[in-house]
C-alpha positions as CSV (number, residue, x, y, z in Angstrom):
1,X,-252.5,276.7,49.8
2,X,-254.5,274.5,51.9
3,X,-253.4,271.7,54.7
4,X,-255.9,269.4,55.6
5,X,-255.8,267.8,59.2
6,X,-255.6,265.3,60.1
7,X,-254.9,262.8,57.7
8,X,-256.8,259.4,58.3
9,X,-254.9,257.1,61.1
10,X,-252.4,259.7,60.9
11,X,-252.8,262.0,63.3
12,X,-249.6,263.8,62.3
13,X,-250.2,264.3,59.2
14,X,-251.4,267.0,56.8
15,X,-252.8,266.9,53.2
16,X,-251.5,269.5,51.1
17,X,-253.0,271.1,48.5
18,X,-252.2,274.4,45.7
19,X,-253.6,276.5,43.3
20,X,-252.2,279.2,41.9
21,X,-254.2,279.8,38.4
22,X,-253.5,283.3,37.4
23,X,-250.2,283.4,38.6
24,X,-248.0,280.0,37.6
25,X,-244.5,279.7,36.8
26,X,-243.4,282.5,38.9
27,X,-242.7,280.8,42.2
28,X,-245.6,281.8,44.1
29,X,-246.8,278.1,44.5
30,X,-243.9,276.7,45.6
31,X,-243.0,279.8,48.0
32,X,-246.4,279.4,49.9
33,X,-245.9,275.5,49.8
34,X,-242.2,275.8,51.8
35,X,-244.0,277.9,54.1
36,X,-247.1,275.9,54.7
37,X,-245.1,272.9,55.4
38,X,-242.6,274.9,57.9
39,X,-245.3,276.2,59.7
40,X,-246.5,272.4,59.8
41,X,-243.4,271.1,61.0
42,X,-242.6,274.0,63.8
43,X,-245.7,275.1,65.1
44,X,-248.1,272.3,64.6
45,X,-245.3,269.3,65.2
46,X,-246.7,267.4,62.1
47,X,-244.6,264.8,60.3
48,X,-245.8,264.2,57.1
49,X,-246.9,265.8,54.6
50,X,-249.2,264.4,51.6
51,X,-250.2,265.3,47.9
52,X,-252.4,263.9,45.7
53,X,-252.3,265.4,41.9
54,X,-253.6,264.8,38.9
55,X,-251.2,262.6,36.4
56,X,-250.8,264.5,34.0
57,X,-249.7,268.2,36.2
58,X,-246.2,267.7,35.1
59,X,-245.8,271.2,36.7
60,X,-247.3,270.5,40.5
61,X,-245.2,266.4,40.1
62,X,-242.3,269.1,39.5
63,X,-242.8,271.7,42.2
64,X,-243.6,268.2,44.9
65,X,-240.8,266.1,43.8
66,X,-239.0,269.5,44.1
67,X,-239.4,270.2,47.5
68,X,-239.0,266.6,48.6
69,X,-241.9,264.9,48.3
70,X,-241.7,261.2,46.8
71,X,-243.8,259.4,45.1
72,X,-246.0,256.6,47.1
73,X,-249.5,255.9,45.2
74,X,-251.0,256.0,42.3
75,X,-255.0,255.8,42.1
76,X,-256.2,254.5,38.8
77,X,-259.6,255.2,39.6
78,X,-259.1,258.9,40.1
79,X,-255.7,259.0,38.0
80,X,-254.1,261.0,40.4
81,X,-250.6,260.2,42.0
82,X,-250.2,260.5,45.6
83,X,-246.4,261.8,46.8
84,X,-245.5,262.2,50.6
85,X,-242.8,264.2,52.8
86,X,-241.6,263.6,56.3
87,X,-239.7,265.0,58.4
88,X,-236.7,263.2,57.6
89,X,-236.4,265.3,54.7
90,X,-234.5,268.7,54.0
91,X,-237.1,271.2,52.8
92,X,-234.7,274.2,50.9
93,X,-236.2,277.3,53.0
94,X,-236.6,280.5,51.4
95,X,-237.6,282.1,55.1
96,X,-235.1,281.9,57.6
97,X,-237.7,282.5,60.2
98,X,-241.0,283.5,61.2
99,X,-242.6,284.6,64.1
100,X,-245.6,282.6,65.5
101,X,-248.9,284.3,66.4
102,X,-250.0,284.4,70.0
């Protein structure tokens, strides 16, 4: 899981991006998603979140849309879909809490 900062003319924003290949359908992806984007939203104050997949990973569209994320773009060029989150929205938290590093 990787968050890319800052997001261009948003400065708080994050893109976010997964890859689990040896270990899908298990929940791993989406567990270290939640995270990344609570650790976004509480200890780096950012506000939205962005992802941009490929059209045809029904299983990332699912695990996005999922966790909130809505649909906002789609580039034909790179046929890829682009989805957002803010901080409007309910993320469903696994972790009830986590403890910041100094």
């Amino acid at each position: 899981v990787n968050a890319f900062l800052p997001v261009p003319d948003e400065p708080l924003a994050a893109e976010v991006d997964v890859m689990v290949p040896e270990r899908r359908r298990r929940g791993f992806g989406g567990e270290a998603v939640r995270l990344l984007l609570r650790y976004g939203r509480e200890a780096l104050h950012l506000e939205t979140f962005v992802a941009k997949i490929a059209s045809e990973n029904a299983a990332s569209l699912k695990l996005f849309a999922s966790l909130g994320f809505e649909r906002t773009n789609y580039v034909e060029a790179f046929d890829e879909v682009e989805l957002r989150s803010t901080s409007i929205i309910k993320i469903p938290w696994t972790v009830q809490s986590f403890d910041m590093a100094p």
